[in-house]
KESESE-32334 format. One line per field, with one value per residue (C-alpha): residue number from 0; z, y, x. Coordinates in steps of 0.05 Angstrom, whole numbers, plus 5000, padded with zeros to 4 digits. Layout:
% KESESE-32334
pos = (NUM; ...)
Z = (Z; ...)
Y = (Y; ...)
X = (X; ...)
% end
This chain:
% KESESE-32334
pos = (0; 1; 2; 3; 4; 5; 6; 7; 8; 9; 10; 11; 12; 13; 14; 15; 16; 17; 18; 19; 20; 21; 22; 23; 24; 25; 26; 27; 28; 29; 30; 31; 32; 33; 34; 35; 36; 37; 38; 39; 40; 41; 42; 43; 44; 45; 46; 47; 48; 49; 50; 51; 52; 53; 54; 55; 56; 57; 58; 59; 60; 61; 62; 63; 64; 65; 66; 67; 68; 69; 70; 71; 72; 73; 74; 75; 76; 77; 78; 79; 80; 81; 82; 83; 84; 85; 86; 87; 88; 89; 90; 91; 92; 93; 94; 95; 96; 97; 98; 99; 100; 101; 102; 103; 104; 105; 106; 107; 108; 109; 110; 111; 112; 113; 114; 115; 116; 117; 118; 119; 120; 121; 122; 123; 124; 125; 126; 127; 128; 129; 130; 131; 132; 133; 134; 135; 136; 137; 138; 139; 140; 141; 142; 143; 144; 145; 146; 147; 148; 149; 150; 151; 152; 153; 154; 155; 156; 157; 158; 159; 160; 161; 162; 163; 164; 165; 166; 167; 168; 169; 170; 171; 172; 173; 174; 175; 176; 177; 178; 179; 180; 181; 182; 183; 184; 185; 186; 187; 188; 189; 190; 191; 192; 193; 194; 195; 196; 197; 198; 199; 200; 201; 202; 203; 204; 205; 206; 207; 208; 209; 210; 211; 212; 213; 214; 215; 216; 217; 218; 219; 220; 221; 222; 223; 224; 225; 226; 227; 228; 229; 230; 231; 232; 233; 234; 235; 236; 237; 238; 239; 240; 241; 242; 243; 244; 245; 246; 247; 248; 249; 250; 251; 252; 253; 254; 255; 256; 257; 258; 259; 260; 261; 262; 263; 264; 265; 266; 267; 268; 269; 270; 271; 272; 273; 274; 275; 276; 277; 278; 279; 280; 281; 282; 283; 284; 285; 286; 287; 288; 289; 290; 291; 292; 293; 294; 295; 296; 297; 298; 299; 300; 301; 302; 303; 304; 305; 306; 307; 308; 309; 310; 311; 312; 313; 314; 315; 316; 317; 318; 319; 320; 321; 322; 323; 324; 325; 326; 327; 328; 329; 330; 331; 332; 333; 334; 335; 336; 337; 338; 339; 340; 341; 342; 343; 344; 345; 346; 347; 348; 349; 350; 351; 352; 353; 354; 355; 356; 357; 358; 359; 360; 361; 362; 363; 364; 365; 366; 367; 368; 369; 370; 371; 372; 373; 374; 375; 376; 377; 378; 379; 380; 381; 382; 383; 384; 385; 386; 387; 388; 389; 390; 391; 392; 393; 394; 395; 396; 397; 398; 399; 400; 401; 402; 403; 404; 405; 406; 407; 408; 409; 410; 411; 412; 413; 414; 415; 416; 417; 418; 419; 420; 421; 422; 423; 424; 425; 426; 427; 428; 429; 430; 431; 432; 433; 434; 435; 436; 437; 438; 439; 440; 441; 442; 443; 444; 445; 446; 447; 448; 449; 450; 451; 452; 453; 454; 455; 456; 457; 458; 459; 460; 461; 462; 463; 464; 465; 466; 467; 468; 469; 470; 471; 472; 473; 474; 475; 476; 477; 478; 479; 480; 481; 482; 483; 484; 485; 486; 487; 488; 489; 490; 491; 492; 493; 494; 495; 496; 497; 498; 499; 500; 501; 502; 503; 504; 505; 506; 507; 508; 509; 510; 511; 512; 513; 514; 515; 516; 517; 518; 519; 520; 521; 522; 523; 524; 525; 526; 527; 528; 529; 530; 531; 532; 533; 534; 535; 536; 537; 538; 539; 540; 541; 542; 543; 544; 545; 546; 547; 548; 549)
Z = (8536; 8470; 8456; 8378; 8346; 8281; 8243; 8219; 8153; 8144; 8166; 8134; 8057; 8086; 8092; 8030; 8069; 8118; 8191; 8239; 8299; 8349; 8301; 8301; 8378; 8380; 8323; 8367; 8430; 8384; 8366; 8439; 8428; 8449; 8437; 8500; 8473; 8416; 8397; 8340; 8281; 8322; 8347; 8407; 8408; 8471; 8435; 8472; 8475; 8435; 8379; 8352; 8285; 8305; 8322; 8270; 8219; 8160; 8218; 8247; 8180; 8156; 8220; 8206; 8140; 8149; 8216; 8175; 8110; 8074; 8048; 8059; 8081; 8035; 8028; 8013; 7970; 7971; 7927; 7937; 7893; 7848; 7830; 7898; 7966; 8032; 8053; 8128; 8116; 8150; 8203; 8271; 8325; 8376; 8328; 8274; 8242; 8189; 8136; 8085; 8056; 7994; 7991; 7918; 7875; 7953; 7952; 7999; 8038; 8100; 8143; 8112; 8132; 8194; 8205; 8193; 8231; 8289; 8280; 8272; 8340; 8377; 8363; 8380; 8444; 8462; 8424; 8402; 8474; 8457; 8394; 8447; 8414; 8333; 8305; 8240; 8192; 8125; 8054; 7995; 7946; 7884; 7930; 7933; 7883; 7909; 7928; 8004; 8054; 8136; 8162; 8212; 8209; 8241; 8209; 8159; 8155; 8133; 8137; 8197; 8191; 8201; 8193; 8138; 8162; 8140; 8207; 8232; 8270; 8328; 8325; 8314; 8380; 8417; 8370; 8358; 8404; 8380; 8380; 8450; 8475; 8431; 8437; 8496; 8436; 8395; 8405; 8385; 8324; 8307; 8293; 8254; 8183; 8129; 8052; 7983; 7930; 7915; 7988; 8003; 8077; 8090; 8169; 8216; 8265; 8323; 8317; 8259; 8180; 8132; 8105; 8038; 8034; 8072; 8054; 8027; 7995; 7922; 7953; 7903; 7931; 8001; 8030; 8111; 8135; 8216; 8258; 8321; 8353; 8360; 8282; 8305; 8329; 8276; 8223; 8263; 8266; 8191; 8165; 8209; 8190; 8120; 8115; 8149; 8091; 8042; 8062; 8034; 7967; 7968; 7938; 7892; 7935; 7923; 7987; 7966; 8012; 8003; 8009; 8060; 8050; 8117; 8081; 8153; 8169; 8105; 8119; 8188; 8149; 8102; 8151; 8186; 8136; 8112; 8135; 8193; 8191; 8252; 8245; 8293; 8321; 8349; 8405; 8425; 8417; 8464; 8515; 8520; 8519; 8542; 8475; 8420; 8356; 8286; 8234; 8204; 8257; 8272; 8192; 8200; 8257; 8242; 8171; 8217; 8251; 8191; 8192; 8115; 8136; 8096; 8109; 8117; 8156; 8184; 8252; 8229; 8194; 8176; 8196; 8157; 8201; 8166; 8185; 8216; 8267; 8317; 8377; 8350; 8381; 8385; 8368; 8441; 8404; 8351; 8391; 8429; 8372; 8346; 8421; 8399; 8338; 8357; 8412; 8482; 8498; 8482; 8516; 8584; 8648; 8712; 8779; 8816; 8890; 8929; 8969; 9020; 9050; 9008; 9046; 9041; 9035; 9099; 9051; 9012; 9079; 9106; 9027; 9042; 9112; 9075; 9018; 9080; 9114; 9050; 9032; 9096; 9090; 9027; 8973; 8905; 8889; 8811; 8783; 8724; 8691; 8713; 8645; 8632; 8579; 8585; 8571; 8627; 8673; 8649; 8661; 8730; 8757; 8745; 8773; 8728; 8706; 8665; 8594; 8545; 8476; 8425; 8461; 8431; 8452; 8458; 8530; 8553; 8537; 8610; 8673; 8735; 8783; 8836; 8835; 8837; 8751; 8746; 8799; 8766; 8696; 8720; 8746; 8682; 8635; 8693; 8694; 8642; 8686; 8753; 8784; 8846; 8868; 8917; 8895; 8910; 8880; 8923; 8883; 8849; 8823; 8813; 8834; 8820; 8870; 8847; 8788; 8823; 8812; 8865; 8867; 8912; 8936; 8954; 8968; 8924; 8935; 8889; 8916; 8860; 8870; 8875; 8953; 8959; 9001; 9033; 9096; 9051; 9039; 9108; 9153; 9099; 9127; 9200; 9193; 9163; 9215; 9281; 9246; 9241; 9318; 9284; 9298; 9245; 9236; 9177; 9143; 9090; 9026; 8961; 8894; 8827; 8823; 8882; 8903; 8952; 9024; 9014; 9007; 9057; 9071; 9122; 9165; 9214; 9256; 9208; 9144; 9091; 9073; 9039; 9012; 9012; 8975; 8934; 8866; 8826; 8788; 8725; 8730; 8728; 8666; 8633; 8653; 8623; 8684; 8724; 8800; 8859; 8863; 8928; 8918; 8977; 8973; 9023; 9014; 9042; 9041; 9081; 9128; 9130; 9155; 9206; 9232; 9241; 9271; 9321)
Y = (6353; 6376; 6354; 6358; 6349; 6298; 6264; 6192; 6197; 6247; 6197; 6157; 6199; 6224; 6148; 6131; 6057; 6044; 6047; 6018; 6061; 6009; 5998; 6080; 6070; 6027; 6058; 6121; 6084; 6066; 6143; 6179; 6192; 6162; 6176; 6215; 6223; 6211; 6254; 6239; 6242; 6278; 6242; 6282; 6250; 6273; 6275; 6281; 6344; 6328; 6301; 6366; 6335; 6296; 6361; 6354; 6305; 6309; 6289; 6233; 6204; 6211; 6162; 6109; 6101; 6086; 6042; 6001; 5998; 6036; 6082; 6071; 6125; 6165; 6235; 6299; 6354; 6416; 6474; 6544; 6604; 6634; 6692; 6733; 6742; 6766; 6827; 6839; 6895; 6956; 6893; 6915; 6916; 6879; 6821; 6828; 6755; 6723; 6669; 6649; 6580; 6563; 6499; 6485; 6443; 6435; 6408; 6447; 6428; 6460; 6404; 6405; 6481; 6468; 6425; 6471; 6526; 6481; 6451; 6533; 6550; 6485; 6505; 6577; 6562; 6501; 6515; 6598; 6606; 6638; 6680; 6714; 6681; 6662; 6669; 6644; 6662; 6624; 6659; 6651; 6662; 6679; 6735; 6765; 6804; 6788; 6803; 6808; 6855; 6857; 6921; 6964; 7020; 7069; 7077; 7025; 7008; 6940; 6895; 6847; 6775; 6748; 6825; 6869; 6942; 6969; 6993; 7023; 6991; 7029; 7007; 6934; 6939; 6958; 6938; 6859; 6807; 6782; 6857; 6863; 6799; 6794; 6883; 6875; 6842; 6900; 6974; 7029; 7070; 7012; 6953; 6892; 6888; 6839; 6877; 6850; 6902; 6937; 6958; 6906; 6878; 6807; 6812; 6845; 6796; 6772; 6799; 6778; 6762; 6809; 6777; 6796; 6733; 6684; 6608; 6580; 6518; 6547; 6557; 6518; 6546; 6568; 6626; 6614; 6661; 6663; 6723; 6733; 6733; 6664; 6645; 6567; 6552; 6595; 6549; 6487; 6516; 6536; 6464; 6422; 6468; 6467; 6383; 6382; 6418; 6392; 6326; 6355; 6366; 6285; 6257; 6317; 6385; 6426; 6456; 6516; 6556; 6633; 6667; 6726; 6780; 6752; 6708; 6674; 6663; 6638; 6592; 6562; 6552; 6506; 6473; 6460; 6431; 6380; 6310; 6291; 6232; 6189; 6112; 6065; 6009; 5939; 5949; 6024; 5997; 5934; 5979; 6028; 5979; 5910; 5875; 5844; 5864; 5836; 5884; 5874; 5882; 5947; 5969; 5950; 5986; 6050; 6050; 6044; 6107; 6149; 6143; 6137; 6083; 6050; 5987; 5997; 5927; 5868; 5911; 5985; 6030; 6100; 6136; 6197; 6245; 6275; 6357; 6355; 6304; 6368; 6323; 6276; 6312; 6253; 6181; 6172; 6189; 6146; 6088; 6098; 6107; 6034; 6006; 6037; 6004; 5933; 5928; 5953; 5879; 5842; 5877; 5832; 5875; 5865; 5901; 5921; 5906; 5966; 5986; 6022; 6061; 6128; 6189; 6263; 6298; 6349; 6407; 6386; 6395; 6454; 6482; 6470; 6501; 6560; 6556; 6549; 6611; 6655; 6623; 6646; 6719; 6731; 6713; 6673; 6620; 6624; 6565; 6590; 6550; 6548; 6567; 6649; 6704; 6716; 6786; 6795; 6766; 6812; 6877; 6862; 6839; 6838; 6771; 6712; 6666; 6602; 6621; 6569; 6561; 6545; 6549; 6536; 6603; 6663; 6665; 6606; 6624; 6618; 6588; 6637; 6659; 6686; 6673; 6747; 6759; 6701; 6738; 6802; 6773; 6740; 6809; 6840; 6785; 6795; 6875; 6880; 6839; 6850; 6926; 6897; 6830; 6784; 6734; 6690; 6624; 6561; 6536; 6519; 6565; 6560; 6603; 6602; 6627; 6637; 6583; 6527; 6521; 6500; 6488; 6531; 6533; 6592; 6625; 6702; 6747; 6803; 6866; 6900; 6963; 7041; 7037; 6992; 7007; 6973; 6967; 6918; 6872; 6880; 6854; 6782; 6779; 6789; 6745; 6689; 6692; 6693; 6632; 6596; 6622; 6648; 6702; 6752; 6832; 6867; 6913; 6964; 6942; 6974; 6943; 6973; 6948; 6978; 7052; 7069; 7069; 7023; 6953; 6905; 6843; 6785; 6754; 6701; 6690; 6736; 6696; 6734; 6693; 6738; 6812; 6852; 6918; 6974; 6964; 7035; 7067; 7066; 6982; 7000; 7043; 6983; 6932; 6967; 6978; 7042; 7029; 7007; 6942; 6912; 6839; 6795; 6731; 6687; 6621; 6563; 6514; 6554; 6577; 6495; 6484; 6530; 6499; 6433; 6453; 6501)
X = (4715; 4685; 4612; 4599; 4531; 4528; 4479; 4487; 4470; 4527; 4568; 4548; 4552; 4624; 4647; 4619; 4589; 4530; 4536; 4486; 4488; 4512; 4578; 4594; 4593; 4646; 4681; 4682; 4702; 4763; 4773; 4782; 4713; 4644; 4576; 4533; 4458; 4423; 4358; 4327; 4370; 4424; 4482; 4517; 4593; 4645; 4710; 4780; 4810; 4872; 4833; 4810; 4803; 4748; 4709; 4667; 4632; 4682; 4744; 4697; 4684; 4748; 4777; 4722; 4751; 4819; 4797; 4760; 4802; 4751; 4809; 4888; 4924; 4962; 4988; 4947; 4976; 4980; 4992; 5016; 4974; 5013; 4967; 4967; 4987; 4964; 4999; 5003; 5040; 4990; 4963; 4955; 5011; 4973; 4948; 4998; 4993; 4945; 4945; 4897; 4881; 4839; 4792; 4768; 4710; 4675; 4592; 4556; 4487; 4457; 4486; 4562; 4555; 4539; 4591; 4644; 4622; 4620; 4682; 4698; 4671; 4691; 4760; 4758; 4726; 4784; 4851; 4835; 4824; 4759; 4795; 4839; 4899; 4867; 4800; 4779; 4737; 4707; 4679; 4659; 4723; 4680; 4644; 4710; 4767; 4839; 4886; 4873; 4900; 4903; 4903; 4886; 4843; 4802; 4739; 4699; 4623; 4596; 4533; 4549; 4535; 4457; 4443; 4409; 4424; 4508; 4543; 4610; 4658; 4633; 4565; 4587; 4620; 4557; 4498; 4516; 4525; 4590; 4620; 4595; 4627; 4694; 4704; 4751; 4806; 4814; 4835; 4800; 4830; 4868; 4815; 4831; 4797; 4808; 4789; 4797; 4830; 4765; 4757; 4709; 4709; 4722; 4718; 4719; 4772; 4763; 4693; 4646; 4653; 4610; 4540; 4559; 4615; 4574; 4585; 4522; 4496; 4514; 4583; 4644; 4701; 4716; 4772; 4790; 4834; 4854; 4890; 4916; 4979; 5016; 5037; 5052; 4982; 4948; 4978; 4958; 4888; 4880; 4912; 4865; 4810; 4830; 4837; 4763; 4735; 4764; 4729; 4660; 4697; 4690; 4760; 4757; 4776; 4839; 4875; 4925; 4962; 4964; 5027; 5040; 5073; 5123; 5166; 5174; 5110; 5099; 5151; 5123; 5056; 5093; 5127; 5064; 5029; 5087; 5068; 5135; 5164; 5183; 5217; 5195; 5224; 5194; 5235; 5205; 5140; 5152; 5189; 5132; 5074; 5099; 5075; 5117; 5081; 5096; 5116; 5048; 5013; 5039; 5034; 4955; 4958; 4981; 4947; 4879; 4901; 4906; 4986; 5014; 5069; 5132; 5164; 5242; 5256; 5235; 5237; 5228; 5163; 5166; 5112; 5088; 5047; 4983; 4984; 4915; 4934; 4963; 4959; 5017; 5083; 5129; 5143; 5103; 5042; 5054; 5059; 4999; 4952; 4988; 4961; 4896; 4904; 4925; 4869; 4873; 4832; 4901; 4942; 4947; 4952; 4991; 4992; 5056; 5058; 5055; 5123; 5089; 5025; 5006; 4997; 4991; 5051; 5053; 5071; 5001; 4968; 4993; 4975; 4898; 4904; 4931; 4875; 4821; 4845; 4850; 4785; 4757; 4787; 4739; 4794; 4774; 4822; 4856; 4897; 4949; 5011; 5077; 5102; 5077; 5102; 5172; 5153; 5117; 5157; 5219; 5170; 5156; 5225; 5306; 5310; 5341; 5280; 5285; 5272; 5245; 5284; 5234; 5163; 5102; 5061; 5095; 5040; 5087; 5155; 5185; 5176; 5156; 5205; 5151; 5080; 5058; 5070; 5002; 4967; 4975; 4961; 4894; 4874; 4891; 4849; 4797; 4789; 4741; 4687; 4701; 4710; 4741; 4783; 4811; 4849; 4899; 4930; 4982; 5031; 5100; 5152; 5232; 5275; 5359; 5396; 5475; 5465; 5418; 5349; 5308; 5221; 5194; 5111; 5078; 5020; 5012; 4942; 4920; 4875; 4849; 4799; 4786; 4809; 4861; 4920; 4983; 4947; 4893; 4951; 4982; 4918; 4921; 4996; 4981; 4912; 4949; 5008; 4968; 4926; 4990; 5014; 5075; 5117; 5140; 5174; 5167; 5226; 5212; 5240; 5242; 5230; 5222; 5149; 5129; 5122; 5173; 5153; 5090; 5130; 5144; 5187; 5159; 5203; 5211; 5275; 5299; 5295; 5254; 5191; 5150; 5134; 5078; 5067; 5031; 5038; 5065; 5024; 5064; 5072; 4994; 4988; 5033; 4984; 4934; 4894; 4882; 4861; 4912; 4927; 4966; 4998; 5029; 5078; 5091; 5136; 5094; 5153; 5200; 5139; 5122; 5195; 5195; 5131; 5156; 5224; 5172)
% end
């Protein structure tokens, strides 16, 4: 989990009361958060992932106040700018999205600034996964002459941040440690670049913001822009980032939100930052948690949680979600924070007799066999999600595949029919590191079969490297199946992913368990990748079944 760095007098200035250090322990304890070392004047705080706005000072504070009554929740406005727009029109094809938001009347010290940009970077490095998918970037809005554009270009020069000397986009790439780290997420001749409308550059995204627009102590009003490719979680990152800051403008900020030029995405940022409502019921509350709460109870409750919260009944609230709170999904969540809320300590606890002895499943066994032999055979284990890009999946195979209606991220849009689309996908995100692999991963897929679905566990390897060949794959299928003292034939095949001749089906009693084969060179070129690659699949519960019935 997230370890964030804050110092108690901030806290303190942000909550606008005194806090003796013992009573912001157990204020964090109350917060999915606690408090891991202190040094000095520096508080280091773990936080729960899913609180991400409590990754920084201004979030931290913020809670404290409404758990102790400081503040009552109520709702935060915000305005759309009527004098420009962003236009996204020229933005690159690979990272086409962006959306700007502007935080007025903020007060600025060294330690406010350094708050953000770690609640900035603490972000990037958990939600942004590491500004693959959104980066952000903060300036100074009187630096700047709007409109702003997003565009992609070829050629620019600027004075990199924490640098004195102007350079290209080229040199950025290779001269600065950022550019060297974060290059691999943009193409060359197309590079993402954020300019105002006299040709000034904001940014240079994913990579690094221009000195010239830097947020400083003197700073009153503050731009933040993010880009990237998944316009849902962008506009969850930029409102939570957005509410944080506004937190140093001390009861006095402005948030607006900056049109695009997208009318749509314009639209989901809108969306996003409207507070939802939920009603909730005694009843739901008692079913989930085994507690019958009195309306007040649960009113105090949820106001200490930050909830804005209206009476309708003698049994029923509405709730009113604040934007920033991107963890809340559901009425579920709701509920939990009002457990939170009404004390953990009175809710009694009770344990259920046990029915019967736990054991391993044999499937789960035979599984870490499999991982000890593949282990064994020189092969690096990956984990990925069920859930992948429905894109990909439809590139590497005609075979029906569950297809999610309204996903979250585009990156998990469907559910894998066949483990061998994550394989190749980690050796894609991989390529840029490593000039050679062996990998392989154990687990679930589903597969239909004439309109029923049905869970499936396999095992699927990768070979990745100037040398590779059919044969590579071949000796992991014949290792694996003397291990196991199993018989097996194997049958040409063809499939479209493979080149012809160099694929392979596995088969025992003549039941097809697996396939093995060369990868074509043109599935290659669309991966992005140009050395052989040979990938093997072998169903572990159908080989586990034939085991027992051996």
């Amino acid at each position: 989990m997230p370890v964030i760095n804050v110092k108690l007098w901030d806290i303190e200035r942000l909550t606008r009361e005194g806090i003796l250090l013992s009573e912001l322990e157990e204020l964090l304890s109350n917060l999915k958060a606690e408090v891991v070392s202190i040094e000095g004047d520096d508080i280091y705080v773990e936080v729960s992932h899913d609180r991400a706005d409590l990754f920084s000072a201004e979030g931290i504070a913020r809670a404290i106040r409404f758990w102790k009554l400081i503040e009552k929740p109520k709702e935060v406005k915000v305005s759309i700018h009527k004098d420009f727009n962003l236009d996204i029109s020229r933005a690159p094809s690979y990272r086409p999205y962006a959306y700007l938001m502007i935080i007025r009347n903020v007060k600025l010290d060294d330690e406010s600034i350094r708050q953000i940009f770690q609640l900035q970077e603490k972000l990037h490095v958990t939600y942004c996964d590491d500004r693959r998918l959104v980066s952000i970037g903060l300036y100074d809005l009187d630096k700047l002459k709007p409109p702003i554009r997003y565009i992609a270009i070829s050629k620019a020069s600027f004075r990199p941040l924490d640098h004195t000397e102007v350079m290209s986009l080229d040199e950025i790439l290779v001269k600065v440690d950022k550019g060297v780290k974060y290059g691999h997420l943009v193409r060359k001749g197309e590079y993402p670049l954020l300019v105002d409308s006299l040709g000034n550059v904001l940014s240079f995204p994913p990579i690094i913001n221009c000195e010239d627009n830097r947020v400083t102590e003197s700073t009153k009003n503050i731009l933040i822009d993010v880009t990237g490719t998944e316009p849902k979680l962008m506009a969850k990152i930029i409102t939570l980032i957005s509410f944080n800051v506004a937190e140093r403008g001390y009861g006095k900020a402005e948030i607006e939100l900056v049109p695009t030029s997208n009318e749509e995405l314009t639209k989901i940022l809108i969306d996003t930052l409207r507070y939802k409502e939920y009603t909730v019921k005694l009843n739901d509350i008692e079913d989930l948690i085994g507690v019958r709460m009195s309306i007040d109870e649960v009113y105090s409750s949820l106001n200490k949680s930050g909830y804005v919260v209206e009476r309708l009944s003698d049994d029923v609230v509405k709730v009113r979600v604040p934007p920033y709170r991107i963890d809340v999904i559901g009425i579920v969540d709701i509920i939990e924070d009002i457990a939170i809320g009404y004390g953990y300590n009175k809710i009694g606890t009770s344990i259920y007799p046990p029915t019967h002895h736990g054991e391993v499943l044999g499937l789960e066994r035979f599984s870490d066999i499999i991982r000890e032999l593949m282990v064994g055979l020189g092969f690096d284990e990956v984990v990925n999600f069920m859930l992948i890009d429905r894109d990909f999946i439809a590139m590497l195979t005609n075979e029906e595949f569950i297809d999610l209606v309204n996903p979250k991220l585009k990156s998990y849009s469907a559910v894998r029919n066949s483990l061998i689309p994550s394989i190749l996908l980690s050796i894609k995100k991989n390529a840029d590191r490593y000039s050679s692999m062996k990998i392989f991963e154990i687990g679930d897929y589903i597969k239909i079969r004439k309109g029923h679905m049905k869970i499936e566990r396999s095992l699927a390897y990768g070979i990745y490297g100037d040398k590779v060949t059919l044969t590579d794959g071949l000796i992991i299928v014949k290792s694996l199946m003397n291990s196991l003292n199993m018989k097996y034939e194997l049958r040409e095949t063809k499939l479209g992913i493979f080149i012809e001749g160099r694929a392979a089906e596995v088969s025992v009693n003549n039941d097809v368990v697996g396939i093995v084969g060369e990868l074509h060179p043109e599935v290659i070129i669309k991966l992005g990748l140009s050395k052989p690659i040979v990938v093997g699949e072998l169903v572990l519960s159908k080989l586990y079944s034939k085991l027992r019935l051996h």
